[in-house]
C-alpha positions as CSV (number, residue, x, y, z in Angstrom):
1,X,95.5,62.8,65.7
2,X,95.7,61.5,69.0
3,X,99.3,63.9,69.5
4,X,96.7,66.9,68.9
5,X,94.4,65.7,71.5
6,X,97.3,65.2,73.8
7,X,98.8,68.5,73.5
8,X,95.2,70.3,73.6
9,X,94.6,68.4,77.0
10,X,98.1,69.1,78.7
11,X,97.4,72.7,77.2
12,X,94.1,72.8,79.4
13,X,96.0,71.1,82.2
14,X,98.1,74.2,82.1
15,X,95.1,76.6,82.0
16,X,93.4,75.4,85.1
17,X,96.7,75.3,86.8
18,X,97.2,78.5,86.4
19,X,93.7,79.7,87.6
20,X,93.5,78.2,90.3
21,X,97.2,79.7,91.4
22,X,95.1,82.9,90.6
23,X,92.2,82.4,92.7
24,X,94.6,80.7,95.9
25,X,96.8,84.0,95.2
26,X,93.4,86.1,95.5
27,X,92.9,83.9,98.6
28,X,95.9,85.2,100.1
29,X,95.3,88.5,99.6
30,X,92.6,89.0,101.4
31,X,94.0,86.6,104.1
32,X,96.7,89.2,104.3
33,X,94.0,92.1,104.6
34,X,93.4,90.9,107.9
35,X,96.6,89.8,109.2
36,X,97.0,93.9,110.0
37,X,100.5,94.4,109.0
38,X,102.6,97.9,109.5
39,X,101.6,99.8,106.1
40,X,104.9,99.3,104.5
41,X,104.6,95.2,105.2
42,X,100.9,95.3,103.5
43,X,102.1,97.1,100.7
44,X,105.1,94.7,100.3
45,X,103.0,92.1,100.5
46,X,100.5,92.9,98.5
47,X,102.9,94.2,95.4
48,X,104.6,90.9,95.4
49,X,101.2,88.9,95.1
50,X,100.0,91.2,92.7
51,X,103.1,90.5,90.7
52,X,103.1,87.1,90.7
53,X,99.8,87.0,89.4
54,X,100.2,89.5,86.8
55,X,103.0,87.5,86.0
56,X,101.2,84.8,85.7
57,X,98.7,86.2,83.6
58,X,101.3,87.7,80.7
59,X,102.7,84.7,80.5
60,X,100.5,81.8,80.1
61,X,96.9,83.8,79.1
62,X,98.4,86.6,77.2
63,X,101.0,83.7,75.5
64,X,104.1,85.8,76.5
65,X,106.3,82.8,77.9
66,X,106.3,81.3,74.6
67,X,107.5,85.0,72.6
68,X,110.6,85.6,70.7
69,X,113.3,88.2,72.5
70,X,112.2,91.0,71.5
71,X,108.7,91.1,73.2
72,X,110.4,90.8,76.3
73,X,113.0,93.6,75.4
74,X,110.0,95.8,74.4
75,X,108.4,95.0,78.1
76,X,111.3,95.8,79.7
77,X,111.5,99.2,77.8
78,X,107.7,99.6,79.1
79,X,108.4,98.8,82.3
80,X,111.9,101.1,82.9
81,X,109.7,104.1,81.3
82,X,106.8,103.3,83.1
83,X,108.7,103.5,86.5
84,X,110.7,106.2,85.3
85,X,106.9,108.2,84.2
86,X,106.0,107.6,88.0
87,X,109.2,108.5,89.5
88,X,109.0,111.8,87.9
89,X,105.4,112.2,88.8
90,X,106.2,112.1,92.4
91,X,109.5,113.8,92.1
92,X,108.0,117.0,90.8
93,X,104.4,117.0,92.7
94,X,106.3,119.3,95.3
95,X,108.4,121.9,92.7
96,X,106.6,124.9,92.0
97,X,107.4,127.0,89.4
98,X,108.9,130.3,90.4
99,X,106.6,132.5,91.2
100,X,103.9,130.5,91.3
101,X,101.6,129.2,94.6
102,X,99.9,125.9,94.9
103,X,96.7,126.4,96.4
104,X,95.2,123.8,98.5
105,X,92.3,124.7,99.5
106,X,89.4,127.0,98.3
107,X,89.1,128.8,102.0
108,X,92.2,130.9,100.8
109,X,90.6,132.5,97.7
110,X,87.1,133.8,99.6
111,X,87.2,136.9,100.6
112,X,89.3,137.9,97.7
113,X,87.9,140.2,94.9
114,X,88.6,139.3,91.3
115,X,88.1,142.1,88.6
């Protein structure tokens, strides 16, 4: 009995470990909001704390550090897709379909008669 107890405290331990690496990583971040980097530095910054402490989140309050190999092969898959989704996204935001016209504002179409 006193094993269970043990392993329920050290799992506890864990827990508040990791929250408070959450909340000294949420410290940091808005440290960093006033440091005023260049924008590429914040956003370097700022994606690498945010990682860590999604990171940190999957693994030890979502249970993922503990999961077989093919959990982690299915994240990967989610994550390569995911980037690829976004890469694509941003690739094609400037391709226009031939002969079509992106219209960016509605001062162009006044003036103009519909029938």
């Amino acid at each position: 009995m006193s094993e269970h107890v043990h392993d329920i405290q050290r799992e506890i331990r864990g827990y508040i470990i990791v929250g408070v690496s959450l909340l000294a990583l949420t410290i940091v971040t808005v440290t960093v909001s006033y440091l005023h980097l260049n924008l590429t530095g914040a956003i370097i910054v700022a994606l690498f704390v945010a990682t860590v402490k999604g990171s940190l989140v999957a693994c030890y309050f979502m249970h993922l550090i503990s999961e077989k190999k093919l959990i982690y092969i299915i994240l990967i898959f989610t994550v390569f897709f995911f980037a690829g989704m976004m890469s694509l996204t941003l690739f094609s935001s400037h391709n226009n379909i031939r002969g079509t016209q992106m219209l960016h504002s509605t001062s162009q179409t006044t003036g103009r008669v519909h029938h």
